[in-house]
C-alpha positions in Angstrom: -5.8 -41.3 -62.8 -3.1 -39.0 -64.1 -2.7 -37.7 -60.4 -2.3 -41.1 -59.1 0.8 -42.0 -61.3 2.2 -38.8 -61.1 2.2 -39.1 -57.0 3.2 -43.0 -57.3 6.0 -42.3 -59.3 7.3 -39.3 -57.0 7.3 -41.3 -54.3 8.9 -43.5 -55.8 11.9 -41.0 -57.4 11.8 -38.3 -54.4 11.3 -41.3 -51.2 11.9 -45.1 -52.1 15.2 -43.9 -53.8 16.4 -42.6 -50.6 15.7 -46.5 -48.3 17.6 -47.8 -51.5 20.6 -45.8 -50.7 21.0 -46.2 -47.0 20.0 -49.8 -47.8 23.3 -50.5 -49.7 25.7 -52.2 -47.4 28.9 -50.1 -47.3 31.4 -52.7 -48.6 30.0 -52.7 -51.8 28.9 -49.2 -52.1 31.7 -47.3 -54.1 31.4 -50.3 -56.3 27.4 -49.8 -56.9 27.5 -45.9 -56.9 30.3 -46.1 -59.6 27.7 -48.5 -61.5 25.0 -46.0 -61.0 26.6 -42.9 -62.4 27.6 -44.6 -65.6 24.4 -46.1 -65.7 22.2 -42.8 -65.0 24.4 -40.9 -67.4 23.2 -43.1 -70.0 19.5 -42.8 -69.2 19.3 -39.3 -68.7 21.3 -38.7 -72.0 19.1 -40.7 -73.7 15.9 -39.8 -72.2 16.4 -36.2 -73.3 17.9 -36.9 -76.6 16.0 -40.0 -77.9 12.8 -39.3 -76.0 11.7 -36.1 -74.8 13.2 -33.9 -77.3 11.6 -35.7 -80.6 8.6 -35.7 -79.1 8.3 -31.9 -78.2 9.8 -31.4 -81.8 7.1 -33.9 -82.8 4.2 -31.2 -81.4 5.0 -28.7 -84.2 6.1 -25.9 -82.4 8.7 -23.5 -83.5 11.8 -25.4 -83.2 13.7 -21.9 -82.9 11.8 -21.2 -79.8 12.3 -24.9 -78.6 16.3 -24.9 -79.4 16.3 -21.4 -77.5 14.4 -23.1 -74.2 16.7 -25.4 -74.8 19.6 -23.2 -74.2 17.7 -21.0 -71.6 17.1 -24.3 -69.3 20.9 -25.0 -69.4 21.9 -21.9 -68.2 18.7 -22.2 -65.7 20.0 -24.9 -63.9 23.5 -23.7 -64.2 23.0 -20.7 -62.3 20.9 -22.4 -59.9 24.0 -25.1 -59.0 26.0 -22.0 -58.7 24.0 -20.7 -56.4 23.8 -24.3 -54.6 20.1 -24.8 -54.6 20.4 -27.4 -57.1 22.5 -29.6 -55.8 23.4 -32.8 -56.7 25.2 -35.3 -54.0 26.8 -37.4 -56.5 30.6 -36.0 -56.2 30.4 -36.8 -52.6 30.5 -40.5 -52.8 33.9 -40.8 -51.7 33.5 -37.8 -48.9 34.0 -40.3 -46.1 37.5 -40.5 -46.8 38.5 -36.8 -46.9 35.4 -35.1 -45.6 35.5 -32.3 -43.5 39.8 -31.9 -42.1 39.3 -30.4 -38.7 35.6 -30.7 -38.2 33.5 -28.7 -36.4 30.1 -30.1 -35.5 28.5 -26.6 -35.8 29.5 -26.2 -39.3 29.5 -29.7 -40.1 25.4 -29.1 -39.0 25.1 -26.4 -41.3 26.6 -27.8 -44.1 24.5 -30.8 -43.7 20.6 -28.7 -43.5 22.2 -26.8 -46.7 22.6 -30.6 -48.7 18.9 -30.8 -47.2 17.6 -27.5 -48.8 19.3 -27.7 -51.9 17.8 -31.5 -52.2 14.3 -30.4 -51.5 14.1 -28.0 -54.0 16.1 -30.2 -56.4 13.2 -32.8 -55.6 10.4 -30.0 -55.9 11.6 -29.8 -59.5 11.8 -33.3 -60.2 8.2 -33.1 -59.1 7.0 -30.5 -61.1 9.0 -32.3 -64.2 7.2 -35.6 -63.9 3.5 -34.0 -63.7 4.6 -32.5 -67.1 5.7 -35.6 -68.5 2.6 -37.7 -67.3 0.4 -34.4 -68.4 1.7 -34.8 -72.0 1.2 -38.7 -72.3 1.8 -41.5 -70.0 4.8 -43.3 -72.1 6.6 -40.0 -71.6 5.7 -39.9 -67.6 6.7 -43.1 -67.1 10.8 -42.6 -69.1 10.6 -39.5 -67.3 10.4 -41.2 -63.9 12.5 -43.8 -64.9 15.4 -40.9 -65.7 15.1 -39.0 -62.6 14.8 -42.2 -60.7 18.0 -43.5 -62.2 20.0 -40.4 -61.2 18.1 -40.1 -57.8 19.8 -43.0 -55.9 23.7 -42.2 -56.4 22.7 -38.5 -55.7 21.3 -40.2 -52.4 23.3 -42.5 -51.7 26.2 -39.3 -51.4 23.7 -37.0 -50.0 23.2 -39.7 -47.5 27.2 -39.7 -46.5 27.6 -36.2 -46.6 24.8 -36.1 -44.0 26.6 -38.6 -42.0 30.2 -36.7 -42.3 28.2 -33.8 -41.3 27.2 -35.7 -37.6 23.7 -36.9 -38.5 23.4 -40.6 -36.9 22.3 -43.1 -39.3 18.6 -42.8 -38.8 18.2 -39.3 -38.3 20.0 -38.9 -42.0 17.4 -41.0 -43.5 14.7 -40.0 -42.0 15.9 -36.0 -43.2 16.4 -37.2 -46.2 13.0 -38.8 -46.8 11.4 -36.1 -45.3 13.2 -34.1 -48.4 12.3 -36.7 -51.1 8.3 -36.0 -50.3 9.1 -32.5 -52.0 9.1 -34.4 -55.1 5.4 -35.5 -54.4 4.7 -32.3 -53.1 6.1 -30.9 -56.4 4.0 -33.3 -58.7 0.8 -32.2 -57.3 1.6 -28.5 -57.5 2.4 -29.4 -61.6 -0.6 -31.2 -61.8 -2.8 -27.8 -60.5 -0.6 -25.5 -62.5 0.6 -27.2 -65.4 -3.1 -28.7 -66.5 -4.9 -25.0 -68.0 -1.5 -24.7 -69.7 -0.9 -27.4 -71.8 0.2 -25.1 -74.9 3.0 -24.5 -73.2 4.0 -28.6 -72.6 6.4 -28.7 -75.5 8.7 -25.9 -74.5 8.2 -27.7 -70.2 9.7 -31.0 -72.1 12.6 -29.3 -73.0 13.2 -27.2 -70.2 13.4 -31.1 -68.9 15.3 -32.6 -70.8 18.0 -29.7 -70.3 17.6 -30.3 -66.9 18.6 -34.2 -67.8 22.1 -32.8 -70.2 23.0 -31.0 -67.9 22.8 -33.2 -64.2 24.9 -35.8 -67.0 26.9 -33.6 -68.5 28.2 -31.4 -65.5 27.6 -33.3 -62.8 28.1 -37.1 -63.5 30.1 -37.3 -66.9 32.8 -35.5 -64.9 33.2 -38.4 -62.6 33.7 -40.6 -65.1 37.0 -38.7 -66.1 38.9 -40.6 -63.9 42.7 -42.2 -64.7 40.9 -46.2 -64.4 42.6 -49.5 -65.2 40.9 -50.7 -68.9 38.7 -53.0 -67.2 37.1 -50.1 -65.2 37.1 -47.9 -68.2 35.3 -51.1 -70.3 32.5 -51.6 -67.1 32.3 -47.7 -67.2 31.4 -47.9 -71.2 29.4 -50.9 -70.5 26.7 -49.6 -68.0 26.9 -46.2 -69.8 25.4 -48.1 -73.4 23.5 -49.9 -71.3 21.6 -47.0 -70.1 21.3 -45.5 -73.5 20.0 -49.0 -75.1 17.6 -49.2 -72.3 16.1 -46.4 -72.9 16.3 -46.2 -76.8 14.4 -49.8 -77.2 11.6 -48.3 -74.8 11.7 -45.0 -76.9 11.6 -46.8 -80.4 9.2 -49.2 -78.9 6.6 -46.6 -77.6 7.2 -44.5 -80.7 5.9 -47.0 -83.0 2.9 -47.9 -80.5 2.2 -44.8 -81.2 2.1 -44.3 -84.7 0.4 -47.9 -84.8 -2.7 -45.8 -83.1 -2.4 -43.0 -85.8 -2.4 -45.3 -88.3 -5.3 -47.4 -87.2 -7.6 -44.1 -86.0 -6.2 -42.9 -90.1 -7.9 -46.3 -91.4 -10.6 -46.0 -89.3 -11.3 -42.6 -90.6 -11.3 -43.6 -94.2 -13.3 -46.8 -93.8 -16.2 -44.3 -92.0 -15.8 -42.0 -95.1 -16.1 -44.7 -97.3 -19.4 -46.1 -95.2 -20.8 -42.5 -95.0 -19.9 -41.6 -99.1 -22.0 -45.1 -100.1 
């Protein structure tokens, strides 16, 4: 069963993301990307810092070895945007204004099957990410999901237009770019095979995801946030941000004591059996 949430919810990150963006009619699309950033930036930051990282804290491993993947994972995915394989599409929402001064198709094609790789293996990741999550427990699979499906459709929605700048018609830049959101899937079932014999190690793959989540907000989205906006932009910006982080902080707090509603009810049931056994 764990196979079949892990591929329904990369399908639904890595493919269903990408018919949302090219769904969203064009008059309103700066508006709802804008939206969408401060909205993801919430829910990844608070996916990683109110979810993922108390719980792999929670497993008892060393937390100077956690605090140190921590750091590793940061520089990971650094190094990997600076060596543009993990992209994010994101800054290019407003690429159809300025995009491409004295275009050449042939580049302009390049360019575009680059955004393509990079996304891929960008999805792959996601992929392998989610299988971890849903691995460790379901609750954490499914905010997981949710985080990387937040920050999926604005990166889509400017992967998208980037495509389109690049000379891809309309359909042919969907269908490339849900042909690249199946990596995702792809990725979930190779985490699923691989991750599965080494579940000692899940603590230290939940950070290395949840880095993954501080940094996609805090280099790539926060960024374009810092923008000179009018006080009522500024307030819709702070708005949707919280929003994100309350979101994600009721399903956190809510799951968490689930949780320790179970311990404590397999803890009673333990002593009531002891008491049974000691008469």
């Amino acid at each position: 069963m764990t196979l079949v949430y892990i591929l329904a919810a990369t399908f639904l990150g890595g493919v269903v993301s990408v018919m949302l963006a090219a769904a969203l009619s064009a008059p309103l699309l700066g508006l709802i990307v804008r939206h969408l950033v401060s909205l993801s930036t919430g829910v990844l930051l608070g996916t990683a810092l109110l979810h993922v990282l108390p719980e792999a804290f929670e497993t008892g491993a060393p937390p100077d070895a956690l605090f140190l993947t921590l750091l590793g994972g940061l520089m990971f995915f650094f190094l990997l945007e600076k060596a543009e394989l993990y992209r994010h599409g994101h800054h290019h929402e407003h690429d159809h204004h300025h995009h491409h001064h004295g275009f050449d198709a042939e580049q302009a094609g390049r360019g575009g099957f680059s955004v393509l790789v990079g996304d891929s293996i960008h999805n792959f990741c996601d992929g392998i990410l989610i299988a971890g999550a849903f691995i460790a427990s379901p609750e954490l699979g499914l905010v997981t999901a949710m985080a990387i499906i937040a920050h999926e459709i604005p990166q889509e929605v400017g992967d998208y237009i980037v495509l389109i700048n690049a000379g891809f018609t309309k359909t042919r830049a969907l269908v490339y770019n849900a042909i690249s959101g199946t990596a995702a899937m792809v990725g979930g079932v190779v985490g699923y095979v691989v991750i599965g014999p080494w579940q000692h190690y899940l603590p230290y793959m939940m950070v290395v995801a949840a880095s993954s989540f501080v940094y996609v907000a805090v280099a790539d989205l926060i960024p374009q946030l810092q923008r000179r906006l009018s006080w009522r932009q500024t307030a819709a910006q702070l708005f949707w941000l919280l929003a994100g982080l309350v979101f994600i902080g009721v399903i956190a707090q809510s799951m968490h004591g689930h949780d320790h509603g179970h311990e404590r009810g397999d803890h009673e049931h333990g002593a009531e059996a002891g008491q049974v056994h000691a008469h």
